[in-house]
N, C-alpha and C positions, 0 to 999 in steps of 0.2 A: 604573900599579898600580891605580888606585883605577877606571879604564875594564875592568881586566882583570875585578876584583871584578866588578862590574856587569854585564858579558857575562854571569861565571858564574851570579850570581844568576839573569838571566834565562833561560839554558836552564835554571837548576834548577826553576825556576819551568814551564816551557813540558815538559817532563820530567813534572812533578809534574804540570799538566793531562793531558798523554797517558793517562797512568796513569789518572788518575782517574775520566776517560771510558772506558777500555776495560773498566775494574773496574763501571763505570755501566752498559755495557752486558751484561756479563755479568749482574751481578745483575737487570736488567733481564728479561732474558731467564730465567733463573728465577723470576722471580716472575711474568710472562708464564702460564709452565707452570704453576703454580699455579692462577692465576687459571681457567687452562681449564679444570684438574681440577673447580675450587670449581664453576664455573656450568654445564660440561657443556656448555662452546662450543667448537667444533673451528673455529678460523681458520688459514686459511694463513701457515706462517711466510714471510718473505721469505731467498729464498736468499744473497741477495747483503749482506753487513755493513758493508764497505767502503765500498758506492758509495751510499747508503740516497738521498744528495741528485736521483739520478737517477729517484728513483721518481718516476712521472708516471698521470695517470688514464686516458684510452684514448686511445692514438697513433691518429693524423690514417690512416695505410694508404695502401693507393690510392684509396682509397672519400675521404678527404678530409675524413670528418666525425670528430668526438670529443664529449665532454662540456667542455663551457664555462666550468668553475667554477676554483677556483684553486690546483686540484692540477694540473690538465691542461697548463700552460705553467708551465716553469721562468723563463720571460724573465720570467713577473709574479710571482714570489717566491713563499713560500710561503704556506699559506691559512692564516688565521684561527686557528686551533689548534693551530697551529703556529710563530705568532710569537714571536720571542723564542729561538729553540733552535740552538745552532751551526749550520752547513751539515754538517758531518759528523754531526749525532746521528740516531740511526735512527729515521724515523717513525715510530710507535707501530699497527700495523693495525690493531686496536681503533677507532684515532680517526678513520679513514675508514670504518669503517661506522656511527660514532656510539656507542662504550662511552666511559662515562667513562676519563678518566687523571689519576694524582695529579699535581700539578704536578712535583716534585720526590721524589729517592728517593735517602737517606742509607744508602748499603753498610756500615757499621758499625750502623744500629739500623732496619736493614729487618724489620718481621714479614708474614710472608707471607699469610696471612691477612686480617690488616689493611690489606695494601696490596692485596688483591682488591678488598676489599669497598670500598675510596676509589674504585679507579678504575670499580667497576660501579655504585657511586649519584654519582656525579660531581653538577657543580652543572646540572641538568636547564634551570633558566631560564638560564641561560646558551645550551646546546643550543637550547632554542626559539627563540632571540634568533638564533642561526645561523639555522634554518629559515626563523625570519621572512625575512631576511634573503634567503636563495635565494628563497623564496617569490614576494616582488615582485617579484625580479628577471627570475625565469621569467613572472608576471602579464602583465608589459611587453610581452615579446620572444615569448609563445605567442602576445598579441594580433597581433601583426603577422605570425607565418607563417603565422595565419588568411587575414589579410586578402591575403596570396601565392597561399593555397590556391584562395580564392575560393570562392562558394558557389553551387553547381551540380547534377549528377547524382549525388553522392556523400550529400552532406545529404538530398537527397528521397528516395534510395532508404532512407538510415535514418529520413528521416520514415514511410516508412507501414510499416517494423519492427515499429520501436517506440509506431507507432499502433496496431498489432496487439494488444499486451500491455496498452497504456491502455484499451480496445476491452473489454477480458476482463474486466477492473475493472469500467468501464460494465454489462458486463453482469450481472457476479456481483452485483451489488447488487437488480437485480429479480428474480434467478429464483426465491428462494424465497415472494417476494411474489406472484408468477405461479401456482407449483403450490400454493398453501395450503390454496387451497378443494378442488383434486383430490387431496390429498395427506392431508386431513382425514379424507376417507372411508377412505383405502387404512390407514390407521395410526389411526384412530379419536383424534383428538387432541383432548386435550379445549381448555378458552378457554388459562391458562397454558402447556400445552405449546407450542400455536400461538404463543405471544408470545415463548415460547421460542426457537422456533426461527427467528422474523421477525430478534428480536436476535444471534444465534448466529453470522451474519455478521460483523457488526460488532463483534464482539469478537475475533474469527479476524484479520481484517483489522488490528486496532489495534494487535494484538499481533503479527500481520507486518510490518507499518510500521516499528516498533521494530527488531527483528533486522535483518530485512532492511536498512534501513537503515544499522545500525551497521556488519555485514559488508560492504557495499559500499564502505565507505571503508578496509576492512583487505586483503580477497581480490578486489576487481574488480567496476567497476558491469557487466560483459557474463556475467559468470560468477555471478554474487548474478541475476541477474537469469533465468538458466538456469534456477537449482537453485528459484529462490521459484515461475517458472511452470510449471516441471514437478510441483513438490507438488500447484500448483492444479490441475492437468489430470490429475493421475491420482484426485486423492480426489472431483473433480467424476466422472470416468467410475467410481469404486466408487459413489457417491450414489444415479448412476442405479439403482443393480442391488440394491442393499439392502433388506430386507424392513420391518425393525424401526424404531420412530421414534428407539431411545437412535444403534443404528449409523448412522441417516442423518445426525440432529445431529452426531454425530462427523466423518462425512467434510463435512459442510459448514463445518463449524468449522475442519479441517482446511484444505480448501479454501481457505474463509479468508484465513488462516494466508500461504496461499501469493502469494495474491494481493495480500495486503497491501503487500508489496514492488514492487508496478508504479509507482504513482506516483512515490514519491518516488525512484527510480532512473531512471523514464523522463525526466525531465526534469533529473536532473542530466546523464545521459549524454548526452541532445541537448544541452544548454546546450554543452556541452564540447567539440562542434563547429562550432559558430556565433561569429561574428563580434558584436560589440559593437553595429552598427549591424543586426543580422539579430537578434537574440537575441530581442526583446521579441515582435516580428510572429511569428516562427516558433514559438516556445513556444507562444502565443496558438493560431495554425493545429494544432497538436498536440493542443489541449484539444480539439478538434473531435471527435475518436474516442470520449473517452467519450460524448459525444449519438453518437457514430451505434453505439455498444456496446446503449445505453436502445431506438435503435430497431431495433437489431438484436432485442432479445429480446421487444420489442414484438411485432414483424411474427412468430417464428418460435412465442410463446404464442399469438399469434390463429391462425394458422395449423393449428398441430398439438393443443391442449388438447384443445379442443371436440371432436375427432374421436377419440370412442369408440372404434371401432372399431380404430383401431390400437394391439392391444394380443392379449395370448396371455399363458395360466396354464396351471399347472402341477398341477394338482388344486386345493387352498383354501391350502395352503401356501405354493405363489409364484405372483403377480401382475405381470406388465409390463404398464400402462395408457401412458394417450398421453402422460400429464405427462412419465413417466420419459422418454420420446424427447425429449421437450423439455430436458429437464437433460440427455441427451446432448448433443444438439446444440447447447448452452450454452460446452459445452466445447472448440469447434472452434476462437474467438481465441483462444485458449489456447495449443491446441496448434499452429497457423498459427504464431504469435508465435516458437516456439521453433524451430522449422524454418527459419524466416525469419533468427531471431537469430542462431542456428550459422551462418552465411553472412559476418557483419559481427565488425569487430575490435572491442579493447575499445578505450577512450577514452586518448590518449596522452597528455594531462592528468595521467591517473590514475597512467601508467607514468612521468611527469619528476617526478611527486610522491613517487616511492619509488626514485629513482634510477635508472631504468631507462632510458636513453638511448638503444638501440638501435632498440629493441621501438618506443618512440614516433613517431622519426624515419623508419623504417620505415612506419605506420602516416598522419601525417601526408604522405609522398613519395605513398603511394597516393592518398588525399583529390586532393593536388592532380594525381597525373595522370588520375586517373576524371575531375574537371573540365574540366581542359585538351582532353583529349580528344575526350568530350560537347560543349566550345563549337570544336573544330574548330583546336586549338593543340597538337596533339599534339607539337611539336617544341619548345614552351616547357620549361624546364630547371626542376626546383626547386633555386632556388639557396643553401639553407638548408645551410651545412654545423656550426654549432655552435649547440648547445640547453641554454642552461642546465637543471641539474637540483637537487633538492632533497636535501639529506642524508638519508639513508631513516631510516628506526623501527627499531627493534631489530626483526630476524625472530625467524621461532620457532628455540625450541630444539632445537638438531641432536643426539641421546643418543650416536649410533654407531650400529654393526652389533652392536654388544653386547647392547643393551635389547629387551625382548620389543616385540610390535606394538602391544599392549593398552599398554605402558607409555607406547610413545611417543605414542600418539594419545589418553592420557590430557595428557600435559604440553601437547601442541600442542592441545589442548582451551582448557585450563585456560588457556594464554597467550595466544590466541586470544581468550577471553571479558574476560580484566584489559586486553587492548590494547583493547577494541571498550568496554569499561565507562571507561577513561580516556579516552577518545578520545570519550565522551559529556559526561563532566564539563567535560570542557575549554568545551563552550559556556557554561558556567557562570562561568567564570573572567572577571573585570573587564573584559578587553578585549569580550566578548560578552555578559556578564549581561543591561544595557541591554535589550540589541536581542530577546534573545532572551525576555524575560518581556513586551515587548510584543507581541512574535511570537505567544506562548503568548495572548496576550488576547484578539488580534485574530482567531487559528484558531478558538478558543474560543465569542467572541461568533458569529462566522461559521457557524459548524457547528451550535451548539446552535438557533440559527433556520431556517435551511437546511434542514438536514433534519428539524427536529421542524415545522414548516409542510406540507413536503412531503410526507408521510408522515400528518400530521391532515388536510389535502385529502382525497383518496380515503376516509379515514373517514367527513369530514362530508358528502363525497359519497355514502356507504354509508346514513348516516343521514337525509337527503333522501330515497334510493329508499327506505327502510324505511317512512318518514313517509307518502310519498305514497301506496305501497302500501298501507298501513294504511288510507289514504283509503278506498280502492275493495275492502275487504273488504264482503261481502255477510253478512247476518243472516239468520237466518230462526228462529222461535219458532213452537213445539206444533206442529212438520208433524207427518204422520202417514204412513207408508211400508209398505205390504204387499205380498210378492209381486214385489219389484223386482229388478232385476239392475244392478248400478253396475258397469260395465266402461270407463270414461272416466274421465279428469282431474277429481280432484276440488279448488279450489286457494284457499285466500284465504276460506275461509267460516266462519264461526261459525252451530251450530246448539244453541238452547238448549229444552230442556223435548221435545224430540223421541221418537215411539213409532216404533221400527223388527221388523216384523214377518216374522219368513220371509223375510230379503231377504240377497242375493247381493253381495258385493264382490269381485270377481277380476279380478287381472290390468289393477289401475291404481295410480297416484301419488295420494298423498295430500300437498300442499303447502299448509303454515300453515292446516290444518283445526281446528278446536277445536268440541270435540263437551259442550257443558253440561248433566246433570242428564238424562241421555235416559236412553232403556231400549230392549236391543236385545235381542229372544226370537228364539231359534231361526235366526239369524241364521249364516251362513258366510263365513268370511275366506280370503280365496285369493291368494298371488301378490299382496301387499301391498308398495311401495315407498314410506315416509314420509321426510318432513323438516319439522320443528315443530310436529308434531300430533299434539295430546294428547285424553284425552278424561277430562272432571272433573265427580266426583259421577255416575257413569254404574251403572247396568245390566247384569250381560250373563246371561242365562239361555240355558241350553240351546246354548251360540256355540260354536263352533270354529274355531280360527287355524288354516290349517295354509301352512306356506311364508311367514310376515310377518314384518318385522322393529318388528311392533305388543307390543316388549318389555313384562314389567308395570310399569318405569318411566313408561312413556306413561300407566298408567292409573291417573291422579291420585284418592284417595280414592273408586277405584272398586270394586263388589260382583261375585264371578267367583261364580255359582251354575252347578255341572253344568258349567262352561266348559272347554276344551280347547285347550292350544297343543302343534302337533306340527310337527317340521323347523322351527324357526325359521332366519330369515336369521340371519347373522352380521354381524354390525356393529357399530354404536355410536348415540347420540346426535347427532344433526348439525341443527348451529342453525337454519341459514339456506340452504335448497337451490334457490331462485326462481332457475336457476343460467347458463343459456347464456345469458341475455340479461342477464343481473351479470357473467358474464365477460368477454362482448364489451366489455361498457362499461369496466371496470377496463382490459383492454390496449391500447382504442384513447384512454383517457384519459390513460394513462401514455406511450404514443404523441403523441400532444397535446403533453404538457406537455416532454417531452425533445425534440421537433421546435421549440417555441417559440425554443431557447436560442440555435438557429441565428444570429436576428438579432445576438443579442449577442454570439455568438461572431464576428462577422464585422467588426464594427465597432470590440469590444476590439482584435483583431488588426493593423487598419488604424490605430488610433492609439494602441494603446500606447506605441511610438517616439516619437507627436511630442508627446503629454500627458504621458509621465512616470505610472511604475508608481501614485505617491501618490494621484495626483489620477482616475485611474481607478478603484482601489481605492476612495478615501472617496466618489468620486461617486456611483460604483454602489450603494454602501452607504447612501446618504443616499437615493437614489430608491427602493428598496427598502424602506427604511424606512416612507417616504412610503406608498407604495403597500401595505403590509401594511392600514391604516387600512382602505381599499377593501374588504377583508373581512368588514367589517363588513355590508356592503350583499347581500352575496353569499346570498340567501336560497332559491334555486334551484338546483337541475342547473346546466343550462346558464351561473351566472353563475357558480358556482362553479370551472367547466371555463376558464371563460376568467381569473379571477384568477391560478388556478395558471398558465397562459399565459404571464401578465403577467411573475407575481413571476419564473419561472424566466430568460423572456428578459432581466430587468434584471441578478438577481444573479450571471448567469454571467458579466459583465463585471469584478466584481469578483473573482472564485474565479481569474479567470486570471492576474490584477493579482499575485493572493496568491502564485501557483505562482512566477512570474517574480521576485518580490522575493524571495521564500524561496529559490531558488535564486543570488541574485547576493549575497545580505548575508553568506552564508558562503564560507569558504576550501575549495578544493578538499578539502582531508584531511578537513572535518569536513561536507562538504556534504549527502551524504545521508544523515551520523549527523543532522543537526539537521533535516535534511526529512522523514526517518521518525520522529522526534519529535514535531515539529509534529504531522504525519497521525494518530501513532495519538492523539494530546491529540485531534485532530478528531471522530475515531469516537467517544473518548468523549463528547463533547458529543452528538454523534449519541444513541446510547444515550438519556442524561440528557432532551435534546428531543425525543428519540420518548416516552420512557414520561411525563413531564410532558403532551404536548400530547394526547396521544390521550386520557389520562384527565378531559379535559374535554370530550370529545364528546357532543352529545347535553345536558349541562349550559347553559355558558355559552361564549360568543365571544370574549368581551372579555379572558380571564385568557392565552389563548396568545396574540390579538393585541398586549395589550402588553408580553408577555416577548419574542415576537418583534422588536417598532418596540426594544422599552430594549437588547436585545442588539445590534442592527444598529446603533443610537444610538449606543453606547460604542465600536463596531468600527470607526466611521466617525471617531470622535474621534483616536483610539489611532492610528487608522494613519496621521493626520497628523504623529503626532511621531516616525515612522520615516523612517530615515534615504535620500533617493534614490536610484538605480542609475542612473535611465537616463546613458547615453555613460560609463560608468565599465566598466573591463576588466574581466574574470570573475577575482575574488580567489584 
């Protein structure tokens, strides 16, 4: 009797669970419905109610491969998010793409509402602590179907790609430093516009670093990498063609903009096919493009500037000069880069870090049979058939076929920018604070010397040739001049107290003339071409200008008696025109100093692997430091040309140090948010140590030399308490 009890209990009891589960899953499944209303996500329901325990992640096929994780095999029980739930309860689909789920849901005091909104902000560190968790697992096991891949014809052919788009960068950095002086005349710019527009790069750029950047870790480093160098190549070919200085500044800004996104993509997306024991050398061999981007633009400014002659107008309104063909042809790694790019897949890295299993495996099978291949093993098998992957991000919002177009590509906007704006904080968060404010220090110190050094060079080189020029101007006081005809170069002379009578000027240059206290009767101007020649406390009776661009600016507290200007030139003020043999020198000294960097690029390369990212970094930095001092001495041309020499061969051993640890200290999802970080922090230091170091030219030595030595000083410090990569997997 008391056995019968007891039976009965228990089917009442096993009765009373049935129920309560099938009642669980109904309201379940209402509130489901809800929930897609509330957020405007359309998930696929599962057909099947019954058998929920049979759902599995991608079946093995013929093909033999699947995803790895611990959905995919029933033998290894259920995954993580799932523990703890009878074998009959229905997975939740939500919880394989990564939405929250409440833990629990009471059918008597369910509000539907409320149980949305639990299971869309779920407990997030939890979520991440999953990620982590794929995260290293895949770190492990990509390291080793690298090392299956092997590295061969597949890596080189994306080494000179993506050398291509490095190359573009390289070069966008001199061009506007190139056309300045020809571009001064064509747009009459005065000192600030020029500084303008020298900076106007580097702000475009800081500011592509950033996006670009952060987009490549939400939509793809091959596809971020498209869109950043197509902006650059088309607003580089609008620059050429532009009349105006506000429109040119724009498309160079623009420009910019675009290019900004090359570095810190090119080197996360190489990284992402290289091997642990390849990673440091290869990167290093990669930096190599930007010096040959420096002497690409080198060789193609000396080449094309200088030659007047190619060039066609269009009455006085439009002008094409030889600079503009130069900024065309500026623009060719650019667009190389992208023709080349369309060719190459994206990074499978990228694809196991957003679940994408297929596309990766796919992606890596090629890698290694383009190797196998090329080393003559075409029959070798890749025998990879499971890859772990990582639980993805929330994608974007799917509205329906309901919402207008403007609606949806406002929210996929908007979701797009909060994913790319969290996904920046996160290197802020505990686990990366640390690493990443010293990161900031070390770009910081690095950048603000670097380029404000390089950049005061060729000025204090500017101010030398001015100096010396200066030397070799000629004087001449109370000449007397009747009856002459000046059809010759007149250049570098000072005349003071002078009588000029009935005399003739047509049809020459007047370069750094300065005409004092004179008096010029009767006198005719003809076919006049000036550059920093003025004429003070002068004379002019009976004179006639006709075709000069000898403005009444030029004619300092000077007296116009009976005087006549007719057809003046159209122009401007222009400083400094001593000009074909100041340009040659500028592009073959910029030439110079981008050829130097070779050694150091060859030598980083060779022993980054067996020194360790730290101690190439602070070394570089400590000798450079060193050697800034040496500037001091540098009181010549010539010594000048060889310190820059110096400095650029040593520091480029460290910049590649930096590229390489900057890429291994981050986790793939946040790699090229915190490298386009870093870069654009770079430019502005850039900025800060251009406009700091130039405004002591001409002054003093000593104030850039020791902001340069104290900046490289602390850079070299700092970067010893960062943390090592070398032989450590790509995180």
């Amino acid at each position: 009797m008391e056995d019968g009890r007891s039976d009965f209990i228990r089917g009442a009891k096993d009765i009373a669970k049935v129920a309560k589960k099938q009642v669980g899953k109904k309201v379940g499944r209402g509130v489901d419905k809800m929930a897609d209303e509330y957020t405007r996500r359309s998930y696929k329901r599962f057909e099947e109610e019954d058998d929920d325990d049979d759902y599995g992640g991608v079946p093995g096929g013929d093909s033999g491969y699947h995803r790895n994780d611990s959905r995919a095999n029933d033998d290894e029980g259920h995954s993580d998010s799932t523990e703890g739930h009878d074998e009959d309860d229905e997975i939740y689909e939500g919880e394989y793409q990564g939405i929250p789920r409440a833990d629990s849901v009471k059918a008597d005091s369910m509000d539907g509402v409320v149980a949305a909104q639990a299971q869309q902000f779920r407990d997030l560190s939890a979520y991440e602590g999953e990620r982590r968790k794929d995260q290293e697992e895949l770190a492990q096991q990509y390291e080793s179907i690298l090392q299956e891949c092997g590295h061969g014809k597949f890596q080189w052919t994306l080494y000179f790609v993506l050398g291509l788009a490095l190359m573009a960068d390289g070069v966008e950095i001199f061009v506007v430093g190139f056309v300045l002086p020809s571009a001064e005349k064509d747009m009459c710019l005065s000192e600030p516009n020029k500084g303008m527009l020298g900076l106007i790069v580097y702000l475009g750029m800081m500011v592509g670093a950033f996006v670009w950047g952060g987009l490549a870790d939400r939509i793809g480093r091959r596809q971020t990498l498209l869109i950043s160098l197509s902006i650059n190549s088309v607003f580089a070919f609008f620059s050429s063609f532009v009349q105006g200085y506000s429109s040119f500044l724009f498309c160079r800004l623009a420009s910019g903009v675009g290019i900004g996104g090359s570095i810190p993509i090119v080197f996360s997306y190489y990284s992402e096919f290289l091997a642990q024991e390849k990673r440091g050398e290869h990167l290093s061999w990669l930096c190599m493009f930007w010096m040959i981007g420096g002497i690409y633009a080198s060789a193609m400014a000396w080449a094309i500037i200088p030659h007047y002659g190619w060039s066609f107008q269009m009455g006085s309104a439009y002008q094409f000069h030889s600079w503009r063909v130069f900024v065309l042809v500026c623009a060719f790694p650019s667009v190389a880069a992208i023709s080349a790019l369309s060719t190459m897949p994206e990074s499978p890295r990228f694809y196991l870090e957003n679940g994408k299993h297929d596309e990766a495996w796919m992606i890596l099978k090629q890698v290694h049979d383009t190797n196998m291949r090329a080393k003559g093993c075409p029959e070798r098998v890749f025998s990879v058939t499971t890859i772990k992957t990582v639980k993805p991000m929330d994608e974007l919002v799917n509205m329906g076929d309901g919402a207008a177009w403007h609606a949806k590509w406002r929210i996929k906007l908007t979701t797009l920018f909060h994913q790319v704006w969290n996904n920046f904080l996160t290197i802020f968060n505990p686990e990366y604070r640390r690493t990443t404010y010293m990161m900031m220090a070390v770009w910081f110190s690095m950048s603000f010397s670097y380029y404000g050094l390089t950049v005061w060079f060729p000025d204090m080189i500017k101010y030398l040739q001015k100096q010396e020029y200066a030397s070799r101007t000629k004087v001449f006081v109370k000449e007397k001049v009747e009856h002459m005809t000046f059809n010759f170069t007149l250049e570098n002379q000072v005349h003071r107290q002078g009588q000029y009578f009935n005399d003739k000027f047509m049809n020459l240059k007047m370069r750094s003339m300065v005409f004092e206290d004179s008096l010029f009767e009767e006198c005719y101007f003809e076919d006049i071409t000036s550059s920093n020649t003025f004429f003070k406390n002068c004379t002019f009776i009976a004179t006639l200008f006709y075709n000069t661009d000898l403005f009444k600016y030029r004619l300092i507290n000077s007296r116009l008696i009976n005087s006549t200007f007719l057809h003046n030139k159209e122009g401007c003020l222009l400083s400094d025109v001593s000009d074909e043999n100041n340009a040659y020198m500028v592009y073959f000294v910029s030439f110079l100093g981008t050829l130097a960097v070779l050694p150091g690029n060859i030598v980083s390369a060779l022993l980054m692997d067996k020194i360790g990212r730290l101690r190439m970094l602070a070394g570089s930095s400590v000798i450079s430091c060193i050697s800034c001092f040496f500037l001091s001495f540098g009181n010549s041309e010539s010594a000048m040309i060889a310190l820059l020499c110096l400095f650029g061969g040593i520091s480029i051993a460290s910049w590649n140090a930096l590229d390489v640890l900057t890429v291994e200290l981050y986790p793939s999802d946040k790699r090229t948010t915190a490298f386009g970080f870093l870069n654009a922090l770079c430019k502005l230091a850039a900025v800060l140590g251009i406009s700091i170091f130039t405004s002591f030219v001409g002054i003093t030595k000593a104030v850039p030399i020791l902001f340069a030595s104290g900046a490289l000083a602390v850079g070299s410090f700092l970067a010893l308490k960062l943390p090592e990569t070398r032989g450590q997997v790509l995180q």
